[in-house]
C-alpha positions as CSV (number, residue, x, y, z in Angstrom):
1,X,-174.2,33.4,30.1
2,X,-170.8,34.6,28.6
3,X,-169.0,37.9,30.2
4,X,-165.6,38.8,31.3
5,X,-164.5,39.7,34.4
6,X,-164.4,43.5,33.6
7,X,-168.2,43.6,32.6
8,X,-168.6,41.6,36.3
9,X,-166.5,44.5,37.7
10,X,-168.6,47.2,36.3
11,X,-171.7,45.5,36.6
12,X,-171.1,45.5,41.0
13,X,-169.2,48.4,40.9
14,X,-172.5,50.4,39.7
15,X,-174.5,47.8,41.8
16,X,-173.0,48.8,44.9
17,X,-171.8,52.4,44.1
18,X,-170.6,52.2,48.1
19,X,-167.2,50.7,47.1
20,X,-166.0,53.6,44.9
21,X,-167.4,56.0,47.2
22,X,-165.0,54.6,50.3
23,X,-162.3,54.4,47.9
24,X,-162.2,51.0,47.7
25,X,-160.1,49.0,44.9
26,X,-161.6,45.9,43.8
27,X,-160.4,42.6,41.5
28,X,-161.7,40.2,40.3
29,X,-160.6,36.3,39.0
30,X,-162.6,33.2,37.9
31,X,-161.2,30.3,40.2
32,X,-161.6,27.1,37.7
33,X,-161.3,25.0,40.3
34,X,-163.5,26.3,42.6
35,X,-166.0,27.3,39.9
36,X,-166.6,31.2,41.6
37,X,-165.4,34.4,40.9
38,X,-162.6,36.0,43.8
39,X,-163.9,39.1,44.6
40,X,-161.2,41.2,46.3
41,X,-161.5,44.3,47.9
42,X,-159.1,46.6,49.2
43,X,-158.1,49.9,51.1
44,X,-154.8,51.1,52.5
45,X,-153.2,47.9,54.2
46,X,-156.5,46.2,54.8
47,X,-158.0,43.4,52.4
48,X,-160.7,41.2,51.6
49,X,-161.2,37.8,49.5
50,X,-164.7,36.5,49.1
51,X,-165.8,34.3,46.5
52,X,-168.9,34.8,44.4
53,X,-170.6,31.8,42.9
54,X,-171.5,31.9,38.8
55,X,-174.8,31.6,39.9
56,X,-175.0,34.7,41.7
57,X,-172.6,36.4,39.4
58,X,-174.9,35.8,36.7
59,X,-177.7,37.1,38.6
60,X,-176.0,40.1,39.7
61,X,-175.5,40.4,35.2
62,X,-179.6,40.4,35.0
63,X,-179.1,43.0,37.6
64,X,-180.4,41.3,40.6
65,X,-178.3,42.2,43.3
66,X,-177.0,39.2,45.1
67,X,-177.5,39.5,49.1
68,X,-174.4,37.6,50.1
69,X,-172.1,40.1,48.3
70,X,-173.8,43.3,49.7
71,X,-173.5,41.9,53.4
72,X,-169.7,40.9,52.3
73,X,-169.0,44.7,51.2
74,X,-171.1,46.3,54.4
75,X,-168.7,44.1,56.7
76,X,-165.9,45.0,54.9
77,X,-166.6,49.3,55.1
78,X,-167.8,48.6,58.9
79,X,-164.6,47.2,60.0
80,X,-162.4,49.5,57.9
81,X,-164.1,52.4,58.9
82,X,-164.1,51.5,62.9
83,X,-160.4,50.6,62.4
84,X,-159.9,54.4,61.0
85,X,-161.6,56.1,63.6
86,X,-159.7,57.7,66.4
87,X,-160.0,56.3,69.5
């Protein structure tokens, strides 16, 4: 399956509508020697990398929303948002 890294963008960004609406920045690159897509999201100072195999990045392009990812992007909002929270 042939797409470019901005359709694999759009395609999770309106799979998991949750990033945008936590103002979260995300990018995306196809590691050749790896064989995955990097998946990086970001907010303020804090960061995450996670890869995505083409398998599941085809998937989530038939719209099947791939597990790993989701549990990937709920860590990610978890942690940022207890690190935001006033003590």
């Amino acid at each position: 399956m042939g797409y470019s890294n901005v359709a694999l963008k759009d395609k999770i960004m309106e799979m998991y509508p949750e990033i945008g609406g936590h103002g979260i920045s995300m990018g995306i690159d196809f590691n050749r020697e790896l064989k995955t897509y990097d998946i990086k999201l970001r907010k303020n100072s804090h960061e995450l990398v996670t890869h995505l195999e083409k398998i599941d990045a085809d998937e989530c392009m038939d719209n099947i929303k791939c597990i790993y990812l989701g549990v990937k992007i709920g860590e990610f909002i978890k942690n940022f948002e207890e690190k935001e929270m006033p003590a």
